[in-house]
C-alpha positions in Angstrom: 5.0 -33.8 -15.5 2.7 -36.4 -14.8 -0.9 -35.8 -12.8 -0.3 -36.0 -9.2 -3.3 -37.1 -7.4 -4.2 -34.1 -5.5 -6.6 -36.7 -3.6 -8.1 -34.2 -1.3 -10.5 -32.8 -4.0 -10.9 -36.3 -5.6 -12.4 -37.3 -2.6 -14.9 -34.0 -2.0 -15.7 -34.2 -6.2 -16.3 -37.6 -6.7 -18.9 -38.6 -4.8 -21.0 -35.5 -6.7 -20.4 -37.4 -9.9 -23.6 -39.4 -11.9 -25.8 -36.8 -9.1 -28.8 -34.3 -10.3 -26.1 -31.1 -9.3 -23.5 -29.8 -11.7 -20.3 -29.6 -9.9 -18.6 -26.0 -10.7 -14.5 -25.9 -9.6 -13.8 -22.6 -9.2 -10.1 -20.5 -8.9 -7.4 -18.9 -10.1 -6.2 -19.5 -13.9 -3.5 -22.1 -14.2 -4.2 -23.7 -10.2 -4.7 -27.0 -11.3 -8.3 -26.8 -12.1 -7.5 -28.7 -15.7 -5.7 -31.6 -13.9 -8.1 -32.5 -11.3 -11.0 -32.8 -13.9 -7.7 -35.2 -15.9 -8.4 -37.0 -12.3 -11.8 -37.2 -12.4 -12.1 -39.0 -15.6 -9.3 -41.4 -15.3 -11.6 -42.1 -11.5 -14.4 -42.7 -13.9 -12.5 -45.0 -16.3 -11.0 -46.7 -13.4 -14.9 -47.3 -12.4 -15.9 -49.0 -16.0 -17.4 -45.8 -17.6 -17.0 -45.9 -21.2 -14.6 -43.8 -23.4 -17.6 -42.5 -25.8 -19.7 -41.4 -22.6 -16.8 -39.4 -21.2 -16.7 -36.0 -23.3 -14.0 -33.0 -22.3 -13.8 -29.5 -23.9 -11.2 -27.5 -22.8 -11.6 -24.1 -24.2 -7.9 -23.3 -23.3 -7.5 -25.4 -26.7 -7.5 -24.2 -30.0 -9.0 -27.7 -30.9 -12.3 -26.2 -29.4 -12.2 -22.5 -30.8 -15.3 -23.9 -33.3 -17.3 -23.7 -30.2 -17.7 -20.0 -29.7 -21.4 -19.7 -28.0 -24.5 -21.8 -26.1 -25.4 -23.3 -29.7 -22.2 -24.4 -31.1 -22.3 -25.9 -27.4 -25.0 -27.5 -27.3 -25.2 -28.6 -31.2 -21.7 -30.9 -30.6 -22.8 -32.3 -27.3 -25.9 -33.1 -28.8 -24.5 -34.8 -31.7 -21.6 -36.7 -29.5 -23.5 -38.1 -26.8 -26.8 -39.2 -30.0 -27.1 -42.8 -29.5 -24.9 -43.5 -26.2 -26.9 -45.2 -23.7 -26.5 -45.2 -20.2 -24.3 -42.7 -17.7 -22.8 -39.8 -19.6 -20.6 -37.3 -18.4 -19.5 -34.0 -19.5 -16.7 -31.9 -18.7 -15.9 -28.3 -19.7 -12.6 -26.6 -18.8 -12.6 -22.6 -18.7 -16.8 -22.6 -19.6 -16.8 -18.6 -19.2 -15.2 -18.6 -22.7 -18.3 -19.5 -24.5 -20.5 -17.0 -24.8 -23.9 -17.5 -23.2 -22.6 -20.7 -22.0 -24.8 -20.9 -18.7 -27.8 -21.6 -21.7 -26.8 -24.6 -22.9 -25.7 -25.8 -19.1 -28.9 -25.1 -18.3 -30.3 -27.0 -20.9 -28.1 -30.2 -20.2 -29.9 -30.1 -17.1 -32.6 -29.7 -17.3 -33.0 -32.3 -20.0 -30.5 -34.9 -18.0 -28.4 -35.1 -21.5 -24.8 -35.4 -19.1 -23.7 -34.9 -15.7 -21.9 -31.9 -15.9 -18.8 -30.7 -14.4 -17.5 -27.2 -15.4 -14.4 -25.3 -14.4 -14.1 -21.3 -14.2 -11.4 -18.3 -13.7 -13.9 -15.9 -12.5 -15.9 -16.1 -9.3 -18.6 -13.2 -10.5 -18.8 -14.4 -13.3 -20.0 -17.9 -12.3 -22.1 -16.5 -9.5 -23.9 -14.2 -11.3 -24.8 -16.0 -14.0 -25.7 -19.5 -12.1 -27.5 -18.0 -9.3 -30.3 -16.8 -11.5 -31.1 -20.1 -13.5 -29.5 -22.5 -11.8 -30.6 -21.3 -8.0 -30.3 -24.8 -5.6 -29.0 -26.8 -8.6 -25.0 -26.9 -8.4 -22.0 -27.2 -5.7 -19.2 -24.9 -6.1 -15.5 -26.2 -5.3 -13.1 -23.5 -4.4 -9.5 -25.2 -6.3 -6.5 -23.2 -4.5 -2.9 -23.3 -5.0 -0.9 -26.4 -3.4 -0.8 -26.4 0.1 2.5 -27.2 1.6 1.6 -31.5 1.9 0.8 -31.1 -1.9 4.2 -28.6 -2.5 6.1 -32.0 -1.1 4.0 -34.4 -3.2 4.6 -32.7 -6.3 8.8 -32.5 -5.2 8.5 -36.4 -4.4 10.0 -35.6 -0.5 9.6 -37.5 2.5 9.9 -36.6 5.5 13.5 -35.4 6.9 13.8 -31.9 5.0 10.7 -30.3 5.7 12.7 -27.2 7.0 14.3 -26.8 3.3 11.6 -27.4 1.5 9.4 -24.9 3.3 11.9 -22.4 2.4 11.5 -23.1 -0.9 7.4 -23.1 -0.4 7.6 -19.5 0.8 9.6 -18.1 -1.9 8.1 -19.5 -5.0 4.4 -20.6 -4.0 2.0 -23.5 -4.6 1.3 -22.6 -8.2 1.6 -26.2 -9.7 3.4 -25.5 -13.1 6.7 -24.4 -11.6 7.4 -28.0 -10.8 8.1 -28.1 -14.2 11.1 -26.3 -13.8 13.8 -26.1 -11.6 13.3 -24.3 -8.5 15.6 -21.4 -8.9 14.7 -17.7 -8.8 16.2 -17.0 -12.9 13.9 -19.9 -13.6 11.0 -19.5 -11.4 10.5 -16.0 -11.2 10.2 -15.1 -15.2 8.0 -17.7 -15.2 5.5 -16.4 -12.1 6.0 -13.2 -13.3 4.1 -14.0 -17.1 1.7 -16.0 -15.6 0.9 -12.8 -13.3 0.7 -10.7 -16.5 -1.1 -13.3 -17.9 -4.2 -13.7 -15.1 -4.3 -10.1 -15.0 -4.9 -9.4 -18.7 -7.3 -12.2 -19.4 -9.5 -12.4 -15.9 -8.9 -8.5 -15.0 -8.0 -6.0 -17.9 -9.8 -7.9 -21.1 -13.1 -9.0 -19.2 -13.7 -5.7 -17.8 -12.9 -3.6 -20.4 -10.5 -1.6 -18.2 -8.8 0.9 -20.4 -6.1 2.6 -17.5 -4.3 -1.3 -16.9 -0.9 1.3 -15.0 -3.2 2.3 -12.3 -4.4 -0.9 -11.7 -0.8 -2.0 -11.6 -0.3 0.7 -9.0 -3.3 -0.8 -6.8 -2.2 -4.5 -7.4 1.4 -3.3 -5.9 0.0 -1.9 -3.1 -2.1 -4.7 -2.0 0.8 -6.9 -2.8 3.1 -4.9 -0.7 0.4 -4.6 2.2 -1.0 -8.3 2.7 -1.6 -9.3 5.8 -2.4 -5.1 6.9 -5.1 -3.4 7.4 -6.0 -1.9 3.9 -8.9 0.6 2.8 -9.7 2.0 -0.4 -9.1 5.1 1.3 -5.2 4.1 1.9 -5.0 3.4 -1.4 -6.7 6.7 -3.0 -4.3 8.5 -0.3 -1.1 6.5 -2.3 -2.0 6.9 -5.5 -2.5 10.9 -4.7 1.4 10.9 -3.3 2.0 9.7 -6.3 0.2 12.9 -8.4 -2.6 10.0 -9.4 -6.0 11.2 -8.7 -9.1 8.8 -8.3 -12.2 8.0 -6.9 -12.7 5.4 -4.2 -15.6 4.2 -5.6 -13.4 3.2 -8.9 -10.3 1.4 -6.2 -12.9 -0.6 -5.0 -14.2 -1.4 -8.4 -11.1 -2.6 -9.4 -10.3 -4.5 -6.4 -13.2 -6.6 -6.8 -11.9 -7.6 -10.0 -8.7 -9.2 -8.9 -10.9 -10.7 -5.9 -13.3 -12.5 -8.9 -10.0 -13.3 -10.6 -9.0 -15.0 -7.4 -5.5 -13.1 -7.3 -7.0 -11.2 -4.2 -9.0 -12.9 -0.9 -10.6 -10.0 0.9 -10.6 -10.9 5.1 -13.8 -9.5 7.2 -13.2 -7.7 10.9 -15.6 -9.6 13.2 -16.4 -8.0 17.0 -15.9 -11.1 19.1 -16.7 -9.5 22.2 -20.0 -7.5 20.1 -20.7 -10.8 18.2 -20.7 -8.8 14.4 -18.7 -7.9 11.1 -17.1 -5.1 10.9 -18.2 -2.8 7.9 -14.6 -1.2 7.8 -10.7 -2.0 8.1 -10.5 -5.2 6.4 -7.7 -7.4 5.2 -6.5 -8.9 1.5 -3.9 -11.8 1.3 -2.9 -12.8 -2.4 -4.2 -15.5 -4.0 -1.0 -17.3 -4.3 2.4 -15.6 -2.4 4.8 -16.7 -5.6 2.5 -14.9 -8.0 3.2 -11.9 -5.6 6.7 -12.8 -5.3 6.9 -12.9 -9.2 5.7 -9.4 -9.7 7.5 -7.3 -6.2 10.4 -9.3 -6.0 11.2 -11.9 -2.7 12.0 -9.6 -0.1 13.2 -11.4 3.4 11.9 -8.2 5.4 8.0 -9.2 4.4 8.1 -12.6 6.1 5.8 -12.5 8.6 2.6 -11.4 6.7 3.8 -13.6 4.4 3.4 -16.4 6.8 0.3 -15.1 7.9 -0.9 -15.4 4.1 0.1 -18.6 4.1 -2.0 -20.0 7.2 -5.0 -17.9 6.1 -4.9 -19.9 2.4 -4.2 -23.0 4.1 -7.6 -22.8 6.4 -9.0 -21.9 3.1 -8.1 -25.2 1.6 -8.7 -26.9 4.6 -12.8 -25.7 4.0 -12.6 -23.2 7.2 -14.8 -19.6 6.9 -11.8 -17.5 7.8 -12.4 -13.9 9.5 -9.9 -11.9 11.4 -10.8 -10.9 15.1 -11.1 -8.4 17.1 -11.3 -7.8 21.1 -11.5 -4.6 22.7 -8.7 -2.9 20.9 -6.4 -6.3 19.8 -6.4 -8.1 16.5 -6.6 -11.8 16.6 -5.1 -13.1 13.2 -7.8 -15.7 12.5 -10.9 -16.4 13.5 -11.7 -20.1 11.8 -14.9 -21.8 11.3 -16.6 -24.7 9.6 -19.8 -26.0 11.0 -17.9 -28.4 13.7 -15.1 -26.7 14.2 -13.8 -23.3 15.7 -10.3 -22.2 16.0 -8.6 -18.8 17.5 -5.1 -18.5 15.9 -1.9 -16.3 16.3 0.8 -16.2 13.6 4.5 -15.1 14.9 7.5 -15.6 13.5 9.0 -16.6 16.3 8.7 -16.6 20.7 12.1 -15.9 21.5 11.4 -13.0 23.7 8.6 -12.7 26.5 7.1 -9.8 25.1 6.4 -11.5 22.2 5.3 -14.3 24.2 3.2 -12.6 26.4 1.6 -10.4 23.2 0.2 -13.5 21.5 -1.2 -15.3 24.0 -2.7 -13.0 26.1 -4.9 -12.0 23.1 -5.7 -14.9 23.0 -5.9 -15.5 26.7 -9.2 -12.6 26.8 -11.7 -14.4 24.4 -14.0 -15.8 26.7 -15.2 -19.1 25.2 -13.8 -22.4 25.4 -12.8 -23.7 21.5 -9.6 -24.4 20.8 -7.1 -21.6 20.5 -3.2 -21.6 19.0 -0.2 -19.6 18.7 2.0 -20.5 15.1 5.5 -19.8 15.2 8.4 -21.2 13.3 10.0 -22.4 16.4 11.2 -25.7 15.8 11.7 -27.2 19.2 10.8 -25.0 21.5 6.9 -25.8 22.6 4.7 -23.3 25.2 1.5 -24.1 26.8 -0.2 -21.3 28.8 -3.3 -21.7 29.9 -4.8 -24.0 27.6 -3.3 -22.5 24.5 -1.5 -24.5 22.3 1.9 -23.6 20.7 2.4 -25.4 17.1 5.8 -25.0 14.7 4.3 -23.4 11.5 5.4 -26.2 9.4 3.7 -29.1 11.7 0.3 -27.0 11.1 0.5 -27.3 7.7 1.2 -31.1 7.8 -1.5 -32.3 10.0 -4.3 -33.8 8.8 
């Protein structure tokens, strides 16, 4: 399949590139991380940069298993870039796979050898590690799975079939590789179910040394199986104890903070809108991408709703929104949505065909006293209610704004 331009990052990235920061592009393994650095150069060809300044390691590639730590590192960078004049830029895909790596990037920049841009599976990692020597000195880029405009760029649709195609969205995902195949579920599923396995092994079981993988296959199902609910470690200890499994909290939330770093997990803050705070307890997990879930549980039709839900909370992600969920007096408002301009209250219903569904989402709505702008998502096509201000939107029209 050929690199479709997923333009939105091209356009946040680029104008980083040849500046004093190294841009880090962070997410989940197989997102698309490898193709929008592919994007990045050919914008950099396309701009007269030279072939011989342009220099990509991908460490997914056996052709670059010689470089194992910081020195290999910075011994063939050195040695490739020796004699190039001018703007150079350096690119390395999957970094966390040499060891000690944040050395030689440290080095490169401190010495202004390359502008560096460096992609990564593991959010701790990367934080960890960069926030002690490179404090004030890169700009992270969270990569996420395609949102539904990018699900219809990558099937070459227009418009006219959105309807179909966002069937086809909510069962198998926005993981990018699966447009290599054809969407159905004895191709598609096999497929997100070893890439699953795969994530989990590599960015969960190998880099944290976890020697019980079946009961972190027991937590992953029950997050999976609750996303979109309100989920403790204390539920989950409770579970696993049903099922004759005894352990610690303390060790559930261990291990969910590993599938959050391996982005397979986003965990959702309670904020007080009426006491203006976080909540410390209750919080919410949607999966990093709802194929990857569908790959390991199975599709079930009975789970749509908080799968929609987990679709509108990853789309604000993408969209660059802080994303908490609310709560007045004793109501849950879905999503609380900021950036530094913007502020959004939403609701996310399958459908308003009934008033006391009606009148449940917007009159949560209806009690948070401020004036920014507030919305109820359905997939009601035609259908369109405006109560007091509030705004009604089709599910499917949300996600193709913009």
């Amino acid at each position: 399949m050929n690199e479709i331009n997923r333009s939105s990052y091209i356009d946040q990235i680029s104008p980083f590139l040849n500046k004093p920061l190294i841009k880090i592009l962070t997410g989940m393994r197989r997102v698309g991380k490898s193709s929008i650095v592919k994007l990045l150069i050919t914008h950099l060809r396309e701009q007269g940069i030279p072939e011989k300044a342009i220099l990509y390691i991908n460490k997914e590639s056996l052709v670059w298993d010689f470089i194992r730590d910081y020195a290999d590192l910075n011994k063939y960078v050195i040695e490739t870039f020796k004699g190039i004049k001018g703007e150079k830029f350096l690119f390395i895909d999957e970094v966390q796979e040499i060891y000690q790596w944040e050395k030689a990037v440290n080095s490169f920049l401190t010495d202004n050898i390359a502008d560096l841009t460096i992609t990564g599976s593991n959010a701790g990692l990367l934080a960890s590690e960069l926030a002690s020597l490179l404090s004030g000195r890169y700009i992270d880029f969270s990569i996420h799975p395609l949102s539904f405009k990018e699900f219809l760029l990558f099937r070459g649709k227009k418009s006219g079939n959105e309807r179909d195609e966002f069937r086809l969205y909510l069962r198998y995902g926005g993981m990018p590789g699966i447009h290599n195949l054809s969407l159905r579920d004895d191709m598609i599923f096999p497929y997100l179910n070893a890439l699953y396995s795969s994530i989990v092994l590599k960015d969960v079981v190998s880099r944290n040394q976890i020697r019980d993988p079946a009961l972190l296959d027991l937590i992953i199902r029950f997050v999976f199986d609750n996303c979109g609910n309100i989920t403790t470690a204390k539920r989950i200890t409770d579970y696993l104890k049903n099922q004759r499994i005894t352990v610690s909290v303390d060790k559930v939330i261990k291990y969910i903070a590993y599938l959050e770093e391996a982005f397979l997990l986003h965990r959702v803050r309670r904020y007080d809108i009426k006491g203006l705070r976080h909540l410390e307890l209750y919080e919410k997990y949607y999966v990093g991408d709802i194929g990857l879930r569908h790959g390991f549980l199975g599709y079930r039709d009975g789970d749509i709703s908080g799968l929609l839900e987990n679709l509108i909370y990853l789309e604000l992600k993408q969209r660059g929104f802080k994303v908490s969920i609310g709560k007045i007096d004793n109501l849950e408002v879905d999503f609380i949505a900021e950036t530094q301009q913007e502020k959004l209250y939403i609701q996310v219903t399958l459908e308003l065909s009934e008033e006391k569904t009606i009148e449940r989402e917007f009159s949560i709505l209806e009690r948070i006293p401020d004036n920014h702008e507030k919305i109820v998502l359905s997939m009601d096509e035609f259908q369109k209610i405006q109560r007091r201000g509030i705004k009604h939107k089709s599910i499917i029209d949300f996600l193709l704004e913009l």
